[in-house]
C-alpha positions as CSV (number, residue, x, y, z in Angstrom):
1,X,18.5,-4.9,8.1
2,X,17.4,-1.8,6.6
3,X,19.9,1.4,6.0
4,X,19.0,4.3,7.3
5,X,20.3,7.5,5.8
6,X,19.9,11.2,7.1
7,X,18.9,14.4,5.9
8,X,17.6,13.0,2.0
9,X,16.5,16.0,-0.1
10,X,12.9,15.1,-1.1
11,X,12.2,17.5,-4.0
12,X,14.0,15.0,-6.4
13,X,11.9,12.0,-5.3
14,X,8.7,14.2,-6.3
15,X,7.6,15.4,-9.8
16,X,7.2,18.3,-8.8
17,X,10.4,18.9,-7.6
18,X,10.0,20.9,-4.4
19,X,9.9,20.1,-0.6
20,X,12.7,20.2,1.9
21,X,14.8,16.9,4.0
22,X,13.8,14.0,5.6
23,X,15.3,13.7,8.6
24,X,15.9,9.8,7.8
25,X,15.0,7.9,4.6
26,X,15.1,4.3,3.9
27,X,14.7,2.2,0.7
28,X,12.2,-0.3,1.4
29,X,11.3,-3.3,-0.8
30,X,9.2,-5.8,1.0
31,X,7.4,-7.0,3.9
32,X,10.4,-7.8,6.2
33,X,11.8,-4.6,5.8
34,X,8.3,-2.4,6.1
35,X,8.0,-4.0,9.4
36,X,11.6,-2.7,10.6
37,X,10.9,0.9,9.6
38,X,7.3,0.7,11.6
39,X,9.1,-0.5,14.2
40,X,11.9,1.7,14.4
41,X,9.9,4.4,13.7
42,X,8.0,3.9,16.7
43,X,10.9,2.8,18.7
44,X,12.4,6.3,17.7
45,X,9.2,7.9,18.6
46,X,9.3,9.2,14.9
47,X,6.6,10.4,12.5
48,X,6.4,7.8,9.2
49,X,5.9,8.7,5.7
50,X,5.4,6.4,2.9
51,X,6.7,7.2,0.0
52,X,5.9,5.8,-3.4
53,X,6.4,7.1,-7.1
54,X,6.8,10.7,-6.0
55,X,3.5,11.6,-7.5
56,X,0.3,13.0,-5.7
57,X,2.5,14.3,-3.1
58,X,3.8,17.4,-1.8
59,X,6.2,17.8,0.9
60,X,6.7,20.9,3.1
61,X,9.6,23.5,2.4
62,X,10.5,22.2,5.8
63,X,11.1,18.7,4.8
64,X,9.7,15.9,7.2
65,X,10.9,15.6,10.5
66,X,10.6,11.7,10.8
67,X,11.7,8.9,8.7
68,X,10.4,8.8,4.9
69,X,10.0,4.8,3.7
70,X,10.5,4.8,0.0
71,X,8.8,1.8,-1.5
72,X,10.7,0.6,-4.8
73,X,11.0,-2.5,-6.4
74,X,11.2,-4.2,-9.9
75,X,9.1,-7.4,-9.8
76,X,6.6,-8.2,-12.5
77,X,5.4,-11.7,-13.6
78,X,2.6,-12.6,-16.2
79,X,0.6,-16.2,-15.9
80,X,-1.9,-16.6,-18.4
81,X,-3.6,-13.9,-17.9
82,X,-2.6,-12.8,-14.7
83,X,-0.2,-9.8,-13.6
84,X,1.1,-9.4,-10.3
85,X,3.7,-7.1,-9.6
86,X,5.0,-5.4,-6.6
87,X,4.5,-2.1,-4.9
88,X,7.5,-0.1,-5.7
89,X,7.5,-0.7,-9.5
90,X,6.5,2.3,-11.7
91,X,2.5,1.8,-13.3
92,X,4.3,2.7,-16.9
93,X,6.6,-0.6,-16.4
94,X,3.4,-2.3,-15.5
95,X,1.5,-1.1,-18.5
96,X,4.4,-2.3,-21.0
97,X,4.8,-5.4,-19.1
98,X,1.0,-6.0,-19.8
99,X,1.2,-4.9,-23.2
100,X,4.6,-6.9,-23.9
101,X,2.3,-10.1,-22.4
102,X,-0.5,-9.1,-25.5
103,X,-2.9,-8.4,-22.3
104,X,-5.0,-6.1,-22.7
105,X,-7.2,-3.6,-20.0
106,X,-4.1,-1.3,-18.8
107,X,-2.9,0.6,-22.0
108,X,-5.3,3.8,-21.4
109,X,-3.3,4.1,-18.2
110,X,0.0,4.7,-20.4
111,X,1.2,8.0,-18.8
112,X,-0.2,8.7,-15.8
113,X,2.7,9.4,-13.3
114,X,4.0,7.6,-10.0
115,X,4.0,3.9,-8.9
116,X,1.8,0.6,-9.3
117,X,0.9,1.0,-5.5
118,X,0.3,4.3,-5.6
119,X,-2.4,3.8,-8.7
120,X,-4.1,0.9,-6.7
121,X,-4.5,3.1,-3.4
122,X,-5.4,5.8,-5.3
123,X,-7.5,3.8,-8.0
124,X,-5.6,5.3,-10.8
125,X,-7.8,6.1,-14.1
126,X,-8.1,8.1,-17.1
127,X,-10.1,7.8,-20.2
128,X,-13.0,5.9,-19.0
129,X,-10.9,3.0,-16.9
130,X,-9.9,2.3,-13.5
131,X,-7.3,0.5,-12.3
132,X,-10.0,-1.3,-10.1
133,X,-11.9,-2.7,-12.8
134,X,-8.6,-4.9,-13.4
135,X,-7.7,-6.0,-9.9
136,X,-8.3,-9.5,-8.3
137,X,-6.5,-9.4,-5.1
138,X,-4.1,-6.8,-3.4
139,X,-1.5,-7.9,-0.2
140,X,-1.0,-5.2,2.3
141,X,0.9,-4.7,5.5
142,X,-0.6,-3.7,8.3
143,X,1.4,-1.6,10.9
144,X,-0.9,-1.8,13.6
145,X,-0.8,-6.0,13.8
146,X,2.4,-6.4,11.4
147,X,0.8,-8.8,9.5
148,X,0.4,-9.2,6.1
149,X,-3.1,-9.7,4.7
150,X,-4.7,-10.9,1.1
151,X,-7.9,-8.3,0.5
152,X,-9.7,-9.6,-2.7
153,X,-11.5,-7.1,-5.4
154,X,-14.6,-6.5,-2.9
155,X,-12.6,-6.0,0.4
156,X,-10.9,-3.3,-1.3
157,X,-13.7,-1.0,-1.4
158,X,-12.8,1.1,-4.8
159,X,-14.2,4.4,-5.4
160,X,-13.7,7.2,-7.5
161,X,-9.8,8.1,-6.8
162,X,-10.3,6.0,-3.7
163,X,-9.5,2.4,-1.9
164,X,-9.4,1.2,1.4
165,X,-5.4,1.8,1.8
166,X,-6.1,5.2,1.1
167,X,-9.1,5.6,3.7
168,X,-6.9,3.4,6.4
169,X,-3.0,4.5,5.7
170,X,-2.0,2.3,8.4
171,X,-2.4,-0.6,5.3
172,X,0.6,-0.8,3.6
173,X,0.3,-1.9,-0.1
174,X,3.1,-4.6,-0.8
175,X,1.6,-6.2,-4.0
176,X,-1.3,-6.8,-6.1
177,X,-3.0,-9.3,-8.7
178,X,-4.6,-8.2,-11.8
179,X,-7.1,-10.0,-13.7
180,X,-6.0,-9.2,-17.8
181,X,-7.8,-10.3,-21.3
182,X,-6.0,-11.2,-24.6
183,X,-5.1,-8.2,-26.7
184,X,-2.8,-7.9,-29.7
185,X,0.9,-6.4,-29.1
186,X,0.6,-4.0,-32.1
187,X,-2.9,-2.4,-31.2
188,X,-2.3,-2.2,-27.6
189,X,0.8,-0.1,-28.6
190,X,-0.6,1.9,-30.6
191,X,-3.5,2.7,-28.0
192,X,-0.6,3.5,-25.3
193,X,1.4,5.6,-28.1
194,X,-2.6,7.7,-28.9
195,X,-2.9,7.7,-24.9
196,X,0.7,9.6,-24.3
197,X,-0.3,11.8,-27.2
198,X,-3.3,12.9,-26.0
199,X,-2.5,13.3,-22.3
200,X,0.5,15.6,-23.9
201,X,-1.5,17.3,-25.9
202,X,-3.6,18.4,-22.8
203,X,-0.2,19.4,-21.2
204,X,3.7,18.5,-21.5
205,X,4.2,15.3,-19.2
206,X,7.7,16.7,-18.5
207,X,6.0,19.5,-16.4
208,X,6.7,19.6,-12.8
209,X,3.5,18.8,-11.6
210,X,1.7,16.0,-9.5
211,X,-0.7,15.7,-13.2
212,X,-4.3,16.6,-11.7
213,X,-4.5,18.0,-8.2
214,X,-8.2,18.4,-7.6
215,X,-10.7,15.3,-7.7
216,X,-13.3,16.0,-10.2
217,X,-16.4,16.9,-7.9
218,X,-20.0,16.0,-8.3
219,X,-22.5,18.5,-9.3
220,X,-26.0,19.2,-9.2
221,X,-26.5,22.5,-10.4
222,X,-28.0,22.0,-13.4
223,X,-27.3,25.7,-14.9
224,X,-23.7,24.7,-14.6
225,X,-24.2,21.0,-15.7
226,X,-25.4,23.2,-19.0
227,X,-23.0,25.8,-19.6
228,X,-20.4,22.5,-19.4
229,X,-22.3,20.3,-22.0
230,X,-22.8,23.9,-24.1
231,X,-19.2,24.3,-24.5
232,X,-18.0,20.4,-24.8
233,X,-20.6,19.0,-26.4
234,X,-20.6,16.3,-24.1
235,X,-22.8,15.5,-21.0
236,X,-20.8,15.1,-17.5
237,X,-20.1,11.8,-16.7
238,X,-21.8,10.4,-13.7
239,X,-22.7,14.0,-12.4
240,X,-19.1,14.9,-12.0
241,X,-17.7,17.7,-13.8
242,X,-13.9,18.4,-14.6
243,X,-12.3,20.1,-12.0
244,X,-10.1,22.1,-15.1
245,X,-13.2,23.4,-16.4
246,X,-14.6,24.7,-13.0
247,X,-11.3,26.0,-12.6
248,X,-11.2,28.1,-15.8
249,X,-14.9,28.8,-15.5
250,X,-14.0,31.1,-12.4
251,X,-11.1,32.6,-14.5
252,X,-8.4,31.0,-12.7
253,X,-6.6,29.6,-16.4
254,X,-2.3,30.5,-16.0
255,X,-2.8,32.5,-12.5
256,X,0.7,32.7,-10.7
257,X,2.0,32.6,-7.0
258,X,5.1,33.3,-7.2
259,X,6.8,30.0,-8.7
260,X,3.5,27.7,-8.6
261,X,0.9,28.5,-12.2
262,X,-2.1,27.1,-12.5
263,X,-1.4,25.6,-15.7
264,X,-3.0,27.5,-19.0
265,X,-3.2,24.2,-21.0
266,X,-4.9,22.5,-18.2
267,X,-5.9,24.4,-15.2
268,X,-6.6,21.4,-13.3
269,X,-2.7,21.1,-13.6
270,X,-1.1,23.2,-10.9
271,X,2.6,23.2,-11.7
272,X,6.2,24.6,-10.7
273,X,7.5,27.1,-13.2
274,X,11.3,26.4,-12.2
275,X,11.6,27.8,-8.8
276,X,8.1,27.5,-6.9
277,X,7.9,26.8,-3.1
278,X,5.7,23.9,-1.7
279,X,4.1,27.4,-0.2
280,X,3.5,28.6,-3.3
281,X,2.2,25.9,-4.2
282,X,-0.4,25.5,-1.4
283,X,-1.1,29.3,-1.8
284,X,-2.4,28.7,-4.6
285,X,-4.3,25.5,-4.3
286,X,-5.9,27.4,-1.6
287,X,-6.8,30.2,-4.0
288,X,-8.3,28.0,-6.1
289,X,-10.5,26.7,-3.6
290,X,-11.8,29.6,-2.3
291,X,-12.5,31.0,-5.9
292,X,-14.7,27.6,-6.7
293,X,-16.4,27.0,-3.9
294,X,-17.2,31.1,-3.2
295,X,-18.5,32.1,-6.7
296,X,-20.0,28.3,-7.8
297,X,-20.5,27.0,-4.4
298,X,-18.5,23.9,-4.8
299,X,-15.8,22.2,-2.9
300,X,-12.7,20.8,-4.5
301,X,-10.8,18.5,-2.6
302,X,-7.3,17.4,-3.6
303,X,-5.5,14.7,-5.0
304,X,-2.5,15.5,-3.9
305,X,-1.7,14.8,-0.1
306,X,0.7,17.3,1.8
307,X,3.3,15.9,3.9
308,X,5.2,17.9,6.3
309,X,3.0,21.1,6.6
């Protein structure tokens, strides 16, 4: 029987620490339960929000007006090398589990904000890997039929910061299995400690922020591809160029609405300086937008999904 609690401040279930109520909230941790939100969300007639790490999301100054399902849990097992591990539990806990398990394929992950589920329907990477390149098989619910369904590596149709459960929300992740390789404890520390390092060298991870809020877009202006590999020193990778740069490029680099600051150590990095609004917030994403895609003709599309607006 799942509890049901009103009026749930959101803004502490977010990093970045803004958004209104939810009219009702529930802790969810499993199939069984999933199924008796859907259903008494659409007994209640009530809009249904799922609700994950707190990361990539940003809910309205006005709260959400429905019911908000948090998916938590704790449940991790190794076999061999094999790592399943449920929805609800954060991707950092999975990445120690893996490293604790001497597997290796995770550890660049180390960092990156929000929960297991949330990195597999948002294929979670940095540095080069994917959280895709790792998974076998992912078990989802789906609220339309209320049944629970396997969808192996191919059914899953990964893309850049992309699945299937993010293209059809009505899929519900509840689990996943991940395909690992032997690794040594020690190294695969030390290449989560050099991971953590960097990322905070690129910004503090203590920021309230949702980490990057703009996919990285594809380019094919090739005077812009240029001026990127002039001052990097690096060609783009697969055409796509860092939203930060284009960001800074258009002089964007620690602009303010109000609370909300595009973030001057990573401008890719929209954060809230103590006492931003989710309107500030999407003021400024909107800005930002506008700035790209009217001076270098490009359109950034966000990471971050709104809720509530």
């Amino acid at each position: 029987m799942i509890k049901l609690r009103e009026n749930v401040p959101l803004a502490p279930l977010t990093t970045f620490g803004v958004g209104g109520a939810a009219r009702y909230y529930s802790e969810v941790s499993g199939a069984i339960e999933l199924a008796e939100v859907f259903e008494y969300a659409e007994k209640n007639k009530l809009p249904l929000c799922i609700l994950g790490g707190g990361s990539n999301i940003l809910f309205s100054d006005k709260g959400f007006a429905g019911l908000v399902a948090h998916v938590v849990g704790t449940t991790v097992s190794v076999v061999g090398e094999q790592l399943s591990a449920s929805a609800g539990v954060s991707l950092l806990a999975v990445v120690t589990a893996a490293k604790d398990a001497e597997l290796q394929g995770l550890e660049k992950l180390a960092g990156i904000p929000g929960s297991f589920g949330g990195a597999i329907r948002g294929n979670a990477g940095a540095f080069g890997v994917e959280i895709s390149q790792c998974v076998v098989s992912v078990k989802a619910l789906d609220r339309d039929t209320g049944m629970v369904r396997e969808y192996h590596q191919a059914q899953c149709e990964f893309h850049y910061r992309s699945s299937l459960f993010k293209l059809h929300p009505q899929l519900v992740i509840l689990s996943a299995d991940l395909k690992l390789v032997p690794g040594k404890k020690e190294a695969l520390a030390r290449v989560m400690e050099e991971t953590i390092a960097a990322r905070e060298a690129k910004h503090p991870q203590a920021a309230k922020c949702a980490g990057s809020f703009f996919m990285n877009p594809t380019v094919t202006d090739t005077h812009l591809l240029g001026e990127f590999e002039k001052d990097n020193g690096i060609k783009a990778r697969d055409g796509k160029l860092p939203a930060g740069w284009l960001i800074d490029y258009v002089g964007l680099r620690g602009k303010k609405i109000g609370g909300a600051m595009v973030s001057d150590r990573h401008p890719n990095y929209l954060v809230n300086t103590g006492h931003a609004t989710a309107l500030d917030i999407v003021t400024l994403a909107s800005l930002v937008k506008t700035r790209v895609r009217d001076e270098l003709h490009i359109k950034l599309t966000e990471e971050v999904q709104y809720v509530g607006f």
